[in-house]
N, C-alpha and C positions, 0 to 999 in steps of 0.2 A: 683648417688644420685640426686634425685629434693627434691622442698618443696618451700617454699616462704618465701622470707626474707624482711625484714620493712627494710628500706633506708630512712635515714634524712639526707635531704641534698639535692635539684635539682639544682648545679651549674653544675662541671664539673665531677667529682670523680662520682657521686649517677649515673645522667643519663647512665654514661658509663657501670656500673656496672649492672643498669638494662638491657642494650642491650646486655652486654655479657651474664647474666644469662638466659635473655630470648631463647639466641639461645640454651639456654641447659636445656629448657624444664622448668626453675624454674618462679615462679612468683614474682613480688615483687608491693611491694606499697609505694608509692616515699612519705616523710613529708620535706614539706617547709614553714620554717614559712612567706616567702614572701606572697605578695597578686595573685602574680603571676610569669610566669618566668622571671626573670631578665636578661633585657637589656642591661645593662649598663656593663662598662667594660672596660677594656685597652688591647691592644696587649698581648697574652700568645703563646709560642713557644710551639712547639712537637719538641722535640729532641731525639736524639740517635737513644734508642730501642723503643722508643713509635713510629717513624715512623713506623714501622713493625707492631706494633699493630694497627694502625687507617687502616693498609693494609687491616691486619686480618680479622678488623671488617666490614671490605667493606665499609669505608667511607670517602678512602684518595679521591675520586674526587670529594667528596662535600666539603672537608674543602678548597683542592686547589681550589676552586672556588670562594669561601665566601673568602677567604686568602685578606690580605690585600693592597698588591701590594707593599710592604715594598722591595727596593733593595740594602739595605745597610745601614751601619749607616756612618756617618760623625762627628767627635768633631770638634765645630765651636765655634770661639771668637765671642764674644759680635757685633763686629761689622758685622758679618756672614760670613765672611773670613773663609775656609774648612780651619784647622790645621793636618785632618787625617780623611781618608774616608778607609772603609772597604768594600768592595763587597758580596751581599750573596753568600757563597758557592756554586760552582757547584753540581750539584745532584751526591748523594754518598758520599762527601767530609766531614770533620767535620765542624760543625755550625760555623760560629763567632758569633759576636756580634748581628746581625740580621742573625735568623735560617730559613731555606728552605723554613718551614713551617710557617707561620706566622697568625695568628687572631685573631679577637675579643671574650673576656672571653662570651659574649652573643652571638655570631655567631656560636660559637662552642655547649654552652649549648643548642640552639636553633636545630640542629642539631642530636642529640645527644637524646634528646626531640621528636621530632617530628618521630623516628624511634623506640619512646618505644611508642608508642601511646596503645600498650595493656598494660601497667603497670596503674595501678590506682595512680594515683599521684594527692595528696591533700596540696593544696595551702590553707596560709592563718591559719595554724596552728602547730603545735610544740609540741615535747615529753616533759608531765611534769612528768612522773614517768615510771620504767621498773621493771619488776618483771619478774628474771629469773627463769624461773622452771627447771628440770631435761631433761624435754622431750620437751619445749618450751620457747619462752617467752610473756608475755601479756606487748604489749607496750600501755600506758595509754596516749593520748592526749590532749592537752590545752583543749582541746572543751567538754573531758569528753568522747569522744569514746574510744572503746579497739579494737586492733588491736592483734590477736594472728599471732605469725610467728614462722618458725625454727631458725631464730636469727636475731638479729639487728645490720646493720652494719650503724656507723656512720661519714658520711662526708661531714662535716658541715663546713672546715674550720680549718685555724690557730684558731681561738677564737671560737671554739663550746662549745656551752655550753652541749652538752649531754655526752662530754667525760667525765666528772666525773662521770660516773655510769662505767669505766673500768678505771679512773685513771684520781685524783684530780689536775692534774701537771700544774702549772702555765706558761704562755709564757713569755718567755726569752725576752725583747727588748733591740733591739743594739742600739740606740738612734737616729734612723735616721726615717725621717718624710715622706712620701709620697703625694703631692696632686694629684690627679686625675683628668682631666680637660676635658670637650665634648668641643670645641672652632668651633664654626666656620670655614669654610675650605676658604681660601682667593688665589688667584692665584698664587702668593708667595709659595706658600705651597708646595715641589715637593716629591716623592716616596721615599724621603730618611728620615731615624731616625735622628735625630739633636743632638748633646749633647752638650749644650754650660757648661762649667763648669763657677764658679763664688766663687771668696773670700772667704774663712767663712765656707766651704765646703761645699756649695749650687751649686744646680745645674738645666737647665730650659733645655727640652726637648723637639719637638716636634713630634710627627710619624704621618704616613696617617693612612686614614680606608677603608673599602670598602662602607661606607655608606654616601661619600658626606660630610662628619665633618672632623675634624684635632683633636688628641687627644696630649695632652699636657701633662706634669708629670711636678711639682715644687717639687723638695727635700733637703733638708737639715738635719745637722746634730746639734741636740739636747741634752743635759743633763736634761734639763727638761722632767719629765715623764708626761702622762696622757692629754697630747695636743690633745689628738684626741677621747678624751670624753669632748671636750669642742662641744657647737652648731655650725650651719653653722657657724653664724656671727662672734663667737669668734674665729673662725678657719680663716676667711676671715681676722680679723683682726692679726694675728700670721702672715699668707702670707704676706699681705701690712705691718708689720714692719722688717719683715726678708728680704724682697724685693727689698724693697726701696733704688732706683737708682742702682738697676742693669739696664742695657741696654737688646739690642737682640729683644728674644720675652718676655721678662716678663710684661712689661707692656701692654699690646696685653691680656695677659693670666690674669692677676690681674684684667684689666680692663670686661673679660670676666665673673670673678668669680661677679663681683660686680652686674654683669646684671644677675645674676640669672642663671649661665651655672651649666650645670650637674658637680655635683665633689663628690669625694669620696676621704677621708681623712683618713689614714691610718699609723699605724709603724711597721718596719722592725722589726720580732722577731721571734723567734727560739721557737719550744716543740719537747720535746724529752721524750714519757710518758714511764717509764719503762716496761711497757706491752701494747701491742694493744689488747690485748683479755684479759676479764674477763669469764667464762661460753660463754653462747651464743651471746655475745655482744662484735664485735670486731670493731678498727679501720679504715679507711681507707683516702688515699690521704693527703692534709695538718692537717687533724686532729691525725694523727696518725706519719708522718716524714716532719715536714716543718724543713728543712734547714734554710731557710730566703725567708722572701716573696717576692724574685726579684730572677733573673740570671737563669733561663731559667728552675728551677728544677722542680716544685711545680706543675705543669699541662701535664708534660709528667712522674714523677712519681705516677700521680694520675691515668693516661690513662694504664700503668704498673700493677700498685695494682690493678685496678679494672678488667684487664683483666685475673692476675693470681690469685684472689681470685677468680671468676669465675670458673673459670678453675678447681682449687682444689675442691673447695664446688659440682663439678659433676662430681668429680673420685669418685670411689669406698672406703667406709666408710663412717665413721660417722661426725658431724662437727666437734668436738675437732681434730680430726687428721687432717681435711682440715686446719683449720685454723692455725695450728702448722707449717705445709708444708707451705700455702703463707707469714708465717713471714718470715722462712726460705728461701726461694726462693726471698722475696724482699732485703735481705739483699746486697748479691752482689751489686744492683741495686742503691740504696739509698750509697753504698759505694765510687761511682763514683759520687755523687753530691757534686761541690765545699763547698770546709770550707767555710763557711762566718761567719768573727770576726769584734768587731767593730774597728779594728784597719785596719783591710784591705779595712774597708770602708770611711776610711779616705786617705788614699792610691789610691782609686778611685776616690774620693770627697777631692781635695788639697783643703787645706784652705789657702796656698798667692799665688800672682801671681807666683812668684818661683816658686812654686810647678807644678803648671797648664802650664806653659814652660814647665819645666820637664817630667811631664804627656804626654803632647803634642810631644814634642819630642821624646822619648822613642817610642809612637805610630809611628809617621812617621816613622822611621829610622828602627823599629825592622827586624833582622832578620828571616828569613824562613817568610813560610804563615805567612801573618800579621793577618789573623783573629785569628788563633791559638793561634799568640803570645799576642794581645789584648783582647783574651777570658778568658785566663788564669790570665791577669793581673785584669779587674774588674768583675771575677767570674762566668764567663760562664758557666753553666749546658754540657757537651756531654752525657748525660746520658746512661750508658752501656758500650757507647762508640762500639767501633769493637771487642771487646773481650769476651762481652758477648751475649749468644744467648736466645733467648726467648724459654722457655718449649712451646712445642708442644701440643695444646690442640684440639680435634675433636669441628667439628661444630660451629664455632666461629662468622661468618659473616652471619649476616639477616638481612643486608642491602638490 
């Protein structure tokens, strides 16, 4: 089967999915409300079975390239003193804490992008209405154009707003805050992830890129909801009072946010719609199985879904049966993505120093593979894992 399917969404999920259909004859036309592709971005892993899929698609030697030079993570006290270093896996092995695969949400989309160049992808606008027919659907855009396709897949995202037209479902947050931070890269700065923990269950991060910057993460854990529908400034001020006189790099990272560094502000939250497809209009990537938006699942289930919706939507039949088959087939997949509750996120994020000993301890000391045993303790994604194997699908790589 071909035809052409409308895709909202040009982060990681959409592009993938136009590369994979492209090798299988269909067309599609990419809707991103950005102005254009987006840059920006923190470290996202390829774990498990998505490594075999970036194989697939013929584009594991440009992600390793663009990769971030990430070789392990480190939990550091305040005063930078290593409490527990982890090493990245050797190749083949299962992930730790820092996966094989390592980069940038924009190096990857960038990639990813630049190998659907025959997809028509239009920046700078967004689905305001879909009208599913029998034999199509007419997706209606901000701008007032219509776009007819064989269906509309959406992946836009933990917060899409186009998934109410397959399912109203609200996002779960577990109470925990995300800042995102472009900082300057200073000599200081060396290939390893940082995780200094801190009181209160806050926590100050640093990792490398391959772009010359240092990208920084501030988080904590909140009861207050709706922190991150406040402006930059009121967000700026959230950071500098939850902050205040921790040590490390936080002031380094506060002082950066003040001068106007790139940040993106965010909370950890779970959907779980009870269908991905309505008629011609299905889900995909975090708009359809976000677990939690951290711990390694979120970008190699999306690289998964969109290669075995691919896959299905050009076997033989019709869409309703394709799309029946990649719920079924993602299931397994999405069943190997760690629980994340918010008590286990406190469990990662001690709130006294007690705790953060403990934490720290436990790390050092664990038996077997330490990555293993510190993957499992703050939620590492193996996605697949070694048990499960990817369907077989003709003509997959046009790279």
């Amino acid at each position: 089967m071909t035809g052409h399917a409308v895709i909202s969404g040009a982060g990681v999920a959409g592009p993938a999915l136009a590369h994979q259909l492209a090798a299988r004859g269909w067309r599609s036309t990419v809707i991103e409300r950005a102005p254009q592709r987006r840059e920006e971005g923190q470290n996202v892993d390829i774990r498990g079975a998505a490594r075999e899929v970036v194989r697939r698609m013929g584009i594991e030697d440009a992600v390793r390239a663009a990769g971030t030079g990430e070789i392990g993570t480190r939990f550091v006290r305040s005063d930078g003193s290593v409490a527990a270093e982890f090493r990245v896996a050797e190749s083949g092995a299962p992930d730790g804490p820092t996966a094989e695969l390592e980069i940038l949400r924009g190096e990857l989309s960038r990639i990813l992008i630049d190998r659907t160049a025959a997809s028509d992808y239009r920046f700078g606008t967004q689905i305001a209405d879909v009208t599913d027919h029998r034999d199509h659907v007419t997706v209606t855009l901000q701008d007032g154009a219509e776009v007819e396709a064989d269906l509309l897949v959406v992946a836009e995202g933990l917060y899409s707003r186009t998934r109410r037209f397959v399912d109203p479902v609200e996002v779960t947050p577990l109470g925990m805050y995300f800042a995102y931070v472009t900082i300057p890269r200073i000599d200081s700065d060396g290939p390893w992830w940082t995780w200094q923990h801190e009181t209160e269950h806050r926590a100050v991060h640093l990792r490398p890129d391959n772009l010359g910057t240092t990208r920084a993460i501030l988080t904590f854990l909140s009861d207050v909801r709706g922190l991150a529908e406040l402006d930059r400034a009121g967000q700026a001020t959230i950071l500098d009072r939850t902050f205040a006189g921790v040590g490390g790099a936080a002031p380094r990272i506060l002082a950066a946010i003040a001068d106007g560094a790139p940040m993106y502000f965010s909370t950890v939250g779970q959907v779980r719609p009870a269908s991905w497809s309505r008629g011609r209009i299905t889900l995909l990537g975090d708009s359809a199985f976000c677990n939690a938006t951290f711990g390694g699942a979120g970008t190699s289930l999306a690289l998964i879904g969109a290669y075995v919706l691919a896959g299905e939507l050009a076997a033989p039949g019709d869409v309703w049966d394709a799309l029946g088959r990649y719920h079924r087939t993602m299931q397994p997949f999405i069943a190997t993505a760690p629980t994340v509750r918010a008590g286990a996120l406190k469990v990662a994020n001690p709130g006294s120093r007690a705790g953060i000993r403990a934490l720290h301890a436990g790390a050092a000391i664990a038996a077997g593979p330490l990555g293993t045993t510190v993957s499992k303790l703050v939620g590492i994604a193996d996605i697949g894992g070694r048990d499960l194997d990817l369907p077989d699908y003709p003509d997959g790589s046009i790279a």
